[in-house]
N, C-alpha and C positions, 0 to 999 in steps of 0.2 A: 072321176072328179071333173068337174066342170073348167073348160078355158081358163075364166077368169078367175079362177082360183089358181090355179096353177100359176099364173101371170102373176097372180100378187106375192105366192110363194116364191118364184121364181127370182121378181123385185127384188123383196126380202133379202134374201141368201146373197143376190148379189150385191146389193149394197154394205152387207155385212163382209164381202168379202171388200169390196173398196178400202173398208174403216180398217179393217184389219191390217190390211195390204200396206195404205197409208201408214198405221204405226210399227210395220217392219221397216219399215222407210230410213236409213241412218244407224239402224242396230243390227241388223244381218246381214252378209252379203248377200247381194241378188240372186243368184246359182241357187245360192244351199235352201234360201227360202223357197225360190222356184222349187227343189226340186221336193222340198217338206209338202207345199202347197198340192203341187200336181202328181204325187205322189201318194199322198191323202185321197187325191180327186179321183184317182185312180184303181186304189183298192176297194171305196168306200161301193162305187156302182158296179164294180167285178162279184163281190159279195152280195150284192141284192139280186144281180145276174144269176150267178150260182145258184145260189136261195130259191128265187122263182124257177130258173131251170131242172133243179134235179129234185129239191124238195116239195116242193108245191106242183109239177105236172104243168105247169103254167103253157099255154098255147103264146110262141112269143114268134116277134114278126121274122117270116125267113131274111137270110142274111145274104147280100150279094157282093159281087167283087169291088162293083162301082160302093156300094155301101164300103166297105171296109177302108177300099184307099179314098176315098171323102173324109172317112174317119181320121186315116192316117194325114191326112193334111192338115184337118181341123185340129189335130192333137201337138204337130209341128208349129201351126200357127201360134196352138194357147201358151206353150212352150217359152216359143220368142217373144209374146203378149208378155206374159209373167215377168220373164226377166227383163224387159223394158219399164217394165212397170214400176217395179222396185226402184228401178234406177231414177224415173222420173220422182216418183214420189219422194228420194232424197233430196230433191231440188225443188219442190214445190208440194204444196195440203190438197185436200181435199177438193176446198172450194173452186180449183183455175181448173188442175187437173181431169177431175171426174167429168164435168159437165163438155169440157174439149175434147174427150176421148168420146166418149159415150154419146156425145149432140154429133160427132163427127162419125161415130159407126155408124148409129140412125140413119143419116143424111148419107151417108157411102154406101149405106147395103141395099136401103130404099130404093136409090139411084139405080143400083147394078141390078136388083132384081126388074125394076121397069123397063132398064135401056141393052140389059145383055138377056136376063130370062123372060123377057116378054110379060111379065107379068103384070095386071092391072091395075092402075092409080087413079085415083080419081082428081079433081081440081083441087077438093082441099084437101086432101092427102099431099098434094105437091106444095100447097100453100105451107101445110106444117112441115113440109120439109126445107122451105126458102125462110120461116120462120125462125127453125132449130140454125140456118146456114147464119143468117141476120144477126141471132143470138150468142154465134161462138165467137163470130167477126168482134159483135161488142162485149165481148170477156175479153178476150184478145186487147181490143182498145183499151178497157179499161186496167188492164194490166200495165198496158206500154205508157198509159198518164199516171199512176201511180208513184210517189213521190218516194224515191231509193234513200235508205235510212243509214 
């Protein structure tokens, strides 16, 4: 399947997961959603694993150590992600939320992959990243001149 298809799937799924996330927001506790959520997340790709692996003969990528504890960090991290999440989105929508988190990973991983793994940016790759920065600062803003009701 082609990148950019994947990327739009990708999108997809995650903004669905935003909308969703947002409306556990005030009606579950954060824990039990987290662990319904990454729990799901959990089984759902273990069974396509399985699936491909024993049933279909599938040639699948070797697995290494640095693989797995990467895995096991990023698995810790979505963890403590989920259960923050929940928590914020009791206290704020969609609109403030999503674009500050998500304009703020952008902008954070961008950075870490050009200034800790070496990897290449170009000028306006940095532009759209001092864009997404300019952009959260005025959500930000316009949050903090908003007239408390």
């Amino acid at each position: 399947m082609p990148l950019i298809v994947l990327i739009i799937f990708a999108t997809i799924f995650y903004t669905l997961f935003d909308i969703f996330t947002s409306r556990a927001g005030n009606r579950i506790d954060a824990n039990l959603s987290s662990v319904i959520f990454n729990g799901l997340g959990a089984i759902l790709p273990l069974t396509v694993y399985i699936f491909y692996k024993f049933s279909k003969g599938a040639k699948l990528l070797a697995t290494t150590s640095s693989g797995i504890i990467y895995s096991i960090l990023a698995g810790i991290a979505i963890a403590l992600f989920s259960i923050l999440l929940i928590k914020i989105f009791e206290k704020s929508g969609l609109t403030y939320v999503v674009p500050l988190i998500y304009g703020g990973t952008v902008a954070l991983a961008s950075l870490t992959g050009w200034l800790l793994f070496k990897e290449s940016v170009s000028g306006l790759q940095l532009l759209g990243i001092a864009v997404i920065i300019i952009g959260i600062a005025l959500i930000i803003f316009s949050k903090m001149q908003a007239p408390i009701l």
